[in-house]
N, C-alpha and C positions, 0 to 999 in steps of 0.2 A: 444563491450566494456564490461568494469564489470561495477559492479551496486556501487561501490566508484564515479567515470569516473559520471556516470550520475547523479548518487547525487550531486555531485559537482555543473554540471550543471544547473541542476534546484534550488542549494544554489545559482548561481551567475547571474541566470538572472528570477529576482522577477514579470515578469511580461510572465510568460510560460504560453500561451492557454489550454497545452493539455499535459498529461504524461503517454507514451505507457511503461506496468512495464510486461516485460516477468519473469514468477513465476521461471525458469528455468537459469535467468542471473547467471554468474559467480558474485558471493560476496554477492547473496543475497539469503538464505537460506528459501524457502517458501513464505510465507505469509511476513516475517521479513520485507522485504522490503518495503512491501505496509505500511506498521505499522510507519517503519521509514519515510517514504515521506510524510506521512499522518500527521506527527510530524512538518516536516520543512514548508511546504504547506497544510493547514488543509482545503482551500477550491479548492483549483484547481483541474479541472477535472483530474482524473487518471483512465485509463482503462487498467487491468490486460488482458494479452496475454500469450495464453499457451496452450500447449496438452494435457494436463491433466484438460480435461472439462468436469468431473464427474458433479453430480448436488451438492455434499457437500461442493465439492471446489470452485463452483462457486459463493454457498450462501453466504461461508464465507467470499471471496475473496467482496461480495456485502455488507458483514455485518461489514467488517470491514473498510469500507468506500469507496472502489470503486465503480467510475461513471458507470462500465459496465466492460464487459468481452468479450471478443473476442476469440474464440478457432482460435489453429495454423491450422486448418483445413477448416476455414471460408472460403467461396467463396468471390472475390475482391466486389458484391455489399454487400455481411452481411458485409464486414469489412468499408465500405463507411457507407453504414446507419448506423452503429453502433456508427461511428464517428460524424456522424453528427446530431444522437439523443445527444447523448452528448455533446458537443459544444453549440446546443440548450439546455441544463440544465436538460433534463430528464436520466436516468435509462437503459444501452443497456446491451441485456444478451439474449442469445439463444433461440432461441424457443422450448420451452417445459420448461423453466425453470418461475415456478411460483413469481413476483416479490412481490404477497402480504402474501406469507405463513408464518406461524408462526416461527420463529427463536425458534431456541430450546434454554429451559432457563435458561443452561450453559452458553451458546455463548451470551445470549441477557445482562447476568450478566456481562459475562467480556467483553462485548460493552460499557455496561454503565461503569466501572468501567476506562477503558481506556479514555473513553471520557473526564473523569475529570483531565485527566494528562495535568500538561505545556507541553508548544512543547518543551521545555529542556528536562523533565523527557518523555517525549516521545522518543527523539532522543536516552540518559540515556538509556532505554531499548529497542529500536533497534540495538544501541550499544552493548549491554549485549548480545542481540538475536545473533548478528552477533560474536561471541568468546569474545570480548575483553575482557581484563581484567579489574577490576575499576582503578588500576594505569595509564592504556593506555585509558579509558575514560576520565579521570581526566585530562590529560596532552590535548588532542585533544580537549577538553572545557575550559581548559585552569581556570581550579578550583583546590580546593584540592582534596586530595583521599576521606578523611573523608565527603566532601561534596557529594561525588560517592553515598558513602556507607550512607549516612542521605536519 
């Protein structure tokens, strides 16, 4: 499916365990996705799935509120324990990748800076992230434009 299709999903049933986010879905542009789920669902576990398990992508994909990362390369037991570190409320991310290192203080800036967004103005710029225009943000929230653009 695309990543509308699963938003959807996890919009219509408020009580999801677990949200497997391939960085690579059709409709969700990088990170965008994680940023926008993170908007609708700000505590439920989400763990980012993907082939591109560099360690910058993995930090960020950690810093920007994912429970864990799974590379598409995982063997069936890393992709089991990683699910079920998670589920238990801790942190899953590859081995070699350090979970206490210092965020660089770009990224640790605009962590904090996004943290203080509503989940409106979060959805607002996953929307944005994803093309929309504010006229087609507007009408899909079902506000005015001028409220886009404030």
């Amino acid at each position: 499916g695309d990543f509308e299709s699963a938003k959807a999903l996890v919009v219509a049933n408020e009580d999801v365990d677990l949200v497997l986010l391939d960085l690579s879905m059709p409709g969700a542009s990088g990170l965008s996705g994680l940023i926008s789920l993170r908007g609708i669902h700000p505590t439920v576990p989400l763990v980012v799935v993907s082939a591109h398990d560099d360690p910058v992508t993995i930090r960020r994909a950690l810093d920007l509120g994912a429970s864990g990362f799974i590379s598409k390369s995982a063997s069936m037991e890393e992709i089991r324990s990683a699910v079920q570190s998670v589920l238990a409320g801790d942190i899953a991310a590859p081995t070699g990748i350090d979970l206490g290192v210092e965020r660089d203080p770009e990224i640790s800036d605009l962590i904090k800076r996004l943290q203080t967004l509503t989940p409106q103005q979060t959805r607002v710029l996953g929307m944005l992230a994803e093309g929309l225009l504010n006229k087609q943000i507007a009408y899909e929230l079902g506000v005015s434009e001028a409220t886009i653009k404030a």
